[in-house]
C-alpha positions in Angstrom: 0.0 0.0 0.0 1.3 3.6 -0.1 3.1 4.9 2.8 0.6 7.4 3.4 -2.2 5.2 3.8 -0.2 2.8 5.8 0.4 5.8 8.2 -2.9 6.8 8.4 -3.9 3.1 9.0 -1.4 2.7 12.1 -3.1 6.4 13.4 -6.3 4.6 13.2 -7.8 7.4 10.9 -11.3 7.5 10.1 -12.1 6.6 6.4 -10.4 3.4 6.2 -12.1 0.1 5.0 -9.8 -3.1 7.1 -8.1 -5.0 4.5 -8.5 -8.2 6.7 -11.2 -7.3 9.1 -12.2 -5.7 12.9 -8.7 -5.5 15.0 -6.2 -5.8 12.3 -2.5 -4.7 13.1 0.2 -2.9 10.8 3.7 -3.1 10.8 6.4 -2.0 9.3 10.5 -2.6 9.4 12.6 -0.6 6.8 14.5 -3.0 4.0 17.3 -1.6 1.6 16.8 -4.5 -0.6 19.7 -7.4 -0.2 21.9 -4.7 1.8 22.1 -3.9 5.2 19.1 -0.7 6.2 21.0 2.3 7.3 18.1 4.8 8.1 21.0 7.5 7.0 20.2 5.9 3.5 16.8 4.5 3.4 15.7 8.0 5.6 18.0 10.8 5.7 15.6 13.4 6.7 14.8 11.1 9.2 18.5 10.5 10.2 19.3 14.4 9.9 16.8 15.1 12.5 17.5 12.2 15.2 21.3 13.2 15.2 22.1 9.8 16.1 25.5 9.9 18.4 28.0 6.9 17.0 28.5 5.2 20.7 30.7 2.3 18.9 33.3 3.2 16.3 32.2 3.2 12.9 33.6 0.0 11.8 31.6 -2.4 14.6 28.5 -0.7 12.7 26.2 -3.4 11.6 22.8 -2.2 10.4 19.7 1.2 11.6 16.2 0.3 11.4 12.9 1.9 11.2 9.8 0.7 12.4 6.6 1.5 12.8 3.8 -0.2 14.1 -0.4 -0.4 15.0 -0.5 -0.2 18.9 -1.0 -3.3 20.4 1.2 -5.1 17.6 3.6 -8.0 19.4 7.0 -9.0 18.0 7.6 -12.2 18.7 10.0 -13.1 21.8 13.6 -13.6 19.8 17.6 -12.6 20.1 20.3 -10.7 17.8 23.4 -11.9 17.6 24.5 -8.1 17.2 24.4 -5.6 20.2 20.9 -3.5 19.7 19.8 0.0 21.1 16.4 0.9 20.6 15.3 4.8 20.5 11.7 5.6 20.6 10.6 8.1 19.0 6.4 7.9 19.2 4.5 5.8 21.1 4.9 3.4 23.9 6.2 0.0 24.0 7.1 -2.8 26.3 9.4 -4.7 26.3 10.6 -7.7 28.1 14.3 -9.0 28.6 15.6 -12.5 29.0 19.2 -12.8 29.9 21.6 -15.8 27.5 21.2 -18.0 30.4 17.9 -19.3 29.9 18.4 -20.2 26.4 17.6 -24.2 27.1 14.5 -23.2 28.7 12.9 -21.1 25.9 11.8 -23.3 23.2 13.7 -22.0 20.6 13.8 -22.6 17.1 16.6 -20.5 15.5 16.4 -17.5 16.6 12.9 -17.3 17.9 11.2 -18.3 21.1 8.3 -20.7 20.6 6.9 -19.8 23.3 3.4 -17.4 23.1 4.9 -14.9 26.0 3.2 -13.6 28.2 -0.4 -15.7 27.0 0.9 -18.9 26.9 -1.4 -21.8 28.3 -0.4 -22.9 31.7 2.1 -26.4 31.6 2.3 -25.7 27.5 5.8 -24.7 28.2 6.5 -26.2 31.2 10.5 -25.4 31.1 10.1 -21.9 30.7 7.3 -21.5 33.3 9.8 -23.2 35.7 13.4 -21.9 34.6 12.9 -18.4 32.5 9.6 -17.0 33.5 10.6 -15.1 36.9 14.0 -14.4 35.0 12.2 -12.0 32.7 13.3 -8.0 32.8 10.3 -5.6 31.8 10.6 -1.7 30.6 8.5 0.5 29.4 9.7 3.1 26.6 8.4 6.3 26.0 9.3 9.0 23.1 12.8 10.1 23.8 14.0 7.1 25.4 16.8 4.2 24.4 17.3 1.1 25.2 20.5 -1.3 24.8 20.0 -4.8 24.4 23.0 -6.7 24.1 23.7 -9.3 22.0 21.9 -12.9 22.5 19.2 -11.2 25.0 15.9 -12.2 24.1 13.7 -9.5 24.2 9.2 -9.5 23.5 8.2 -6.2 21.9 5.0 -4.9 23.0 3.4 -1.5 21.6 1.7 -0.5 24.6 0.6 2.9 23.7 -2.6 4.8 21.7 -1.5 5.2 18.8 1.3 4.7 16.3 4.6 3.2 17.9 7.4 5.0 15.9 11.0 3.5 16.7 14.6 3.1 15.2 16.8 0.1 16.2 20.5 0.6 15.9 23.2 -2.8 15.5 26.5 -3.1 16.5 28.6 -5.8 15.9 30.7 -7.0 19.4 33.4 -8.2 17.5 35.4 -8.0 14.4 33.6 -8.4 10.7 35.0 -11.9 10.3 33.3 -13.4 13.5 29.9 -13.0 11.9 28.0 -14.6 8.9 28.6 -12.5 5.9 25.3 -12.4 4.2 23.6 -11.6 7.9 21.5 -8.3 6.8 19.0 -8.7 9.6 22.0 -9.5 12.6 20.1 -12.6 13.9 22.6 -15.1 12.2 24.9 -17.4 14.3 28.0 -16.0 14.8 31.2 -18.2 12.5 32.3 -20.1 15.3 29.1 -21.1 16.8 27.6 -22.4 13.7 30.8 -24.4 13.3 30.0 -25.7 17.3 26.3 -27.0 16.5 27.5 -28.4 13.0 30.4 -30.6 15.3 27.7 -31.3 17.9 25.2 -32.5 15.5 28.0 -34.5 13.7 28.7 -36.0 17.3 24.8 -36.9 18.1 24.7 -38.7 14.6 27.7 -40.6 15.6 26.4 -41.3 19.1 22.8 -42.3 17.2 24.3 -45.7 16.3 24.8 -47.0 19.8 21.7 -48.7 22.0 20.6 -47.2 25.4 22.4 -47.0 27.9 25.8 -47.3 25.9 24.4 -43.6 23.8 23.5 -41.5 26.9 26.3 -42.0 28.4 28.6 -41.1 26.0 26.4 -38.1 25.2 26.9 -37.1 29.2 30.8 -37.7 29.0 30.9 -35.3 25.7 29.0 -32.3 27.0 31.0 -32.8 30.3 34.0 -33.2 28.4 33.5 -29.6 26.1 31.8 -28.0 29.5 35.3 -28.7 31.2 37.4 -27.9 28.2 35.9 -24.4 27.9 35.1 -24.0 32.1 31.7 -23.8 31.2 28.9 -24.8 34.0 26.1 -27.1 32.6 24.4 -27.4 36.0 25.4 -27.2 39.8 26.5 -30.3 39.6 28.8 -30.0 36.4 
């Protein structure tokens, strides 16, 4: 649709027919084609007028980001592999932080939680209501505010607020070029060396898949204890 109609859509203006039907949500994230967005390219006004301060050095840059979104829109509970501030500019949103820890407790598949935070069905993810629920960090941004969100946080993005939530994301890379996947545009790919880890690991649990029980479990406890103590890593509080 054309922008302006999009933007009067997200203002809820009178005069528009829903596409879909009663209750429908809008959203948009700025794309530069197969390139990484930089809202200094995509939106220089825009750019001009934020006067965005370069808190890492130039070269760590990754990726800027514009969205803008119908209140009440969710985005779906997920983690960056790039360090993230987020500046809001209209609006409200909420968002909620889980810390790295609670990764195995999250039901992930890739990059993105599984799990329907914060209306998931009591006992459908029983791991997370256990391990990761009472971990969870919540903030509230209004205009003018920022928020970092470091790399491999996950974070649930709630626009809270009457209105149009108006927001521009900002991603840094934590490391050199070479540590991250070079056709990453979005910053959500595995790093170099972790992909290589899970590639290994998987290798390992085909391996491992030809022995019976109990012979494959407990070689698959001696590996993870054996990588766990190479890299003086704690599984649990027992390893």
């Amino acid at each position: 649709m054309a922008f302006g109609e999009f933007l009067d859509r997200v203002s809820e203006r009178a005069g528009r027919e829903p596409l879909i039907g009663e209750g429908e949500r809008y959203y948009l994230r700025s794309v530069d084609g197969k390139a990484r967005a930089d809202v200094r390219r995509t939106h220089p006004g825009l750019a001009r007028a934020l006067e965005l301060e370069c808190v890492w050095p130039e070269t760590r840059f990754h990726s800027s980001v514009l969205r803008i979104s119908s209140s009440e829109t969710t985005l779906q509970t997920h983690f960056d592999t790039h360090d993230n501030v987020l500046i809001q500019l209209a609006g409200e949103k909420e968002v909620t932080l889980f810390p790295p820890e609670v990764d195995s407790y999250m039901y992930v598949q890739g990059s993105s939680s599984r799990v329907n935070y914060p209306n998931d069905a009591p006992g459908e993810f029983p791991l997370f209501d256990k391990y990761a629920k009472d971990a969870a960090l919540k903030i509230k941004l209004r205009p003018g505010d920022a928020l970092f969100i470091p790399a491999f946080w996950f974070h649930h993005v709630y626009a809270s607020g009457d209105g149009a939530s108006v927001a521009v994301n900002v991603f840094f890379r934590t490391f050199e070029p070479s540590a991250y996947n070079p056709s990453d545009i979005y910053g959500n790919k595995d790093l170099v060396a972790g992909k290589e880890a899970c590639d290994l690991a998987s290798r390992a649990g085909s391996a491992l898949d030809e022995l019976p029980e109990p012979f494959r479990s407990f070689y698959a406890r001696r590996a993870v204890k054996a990588l766990a103590n190479q890299l003086a890593v704690r599984i649990n509080e027992e390893w």
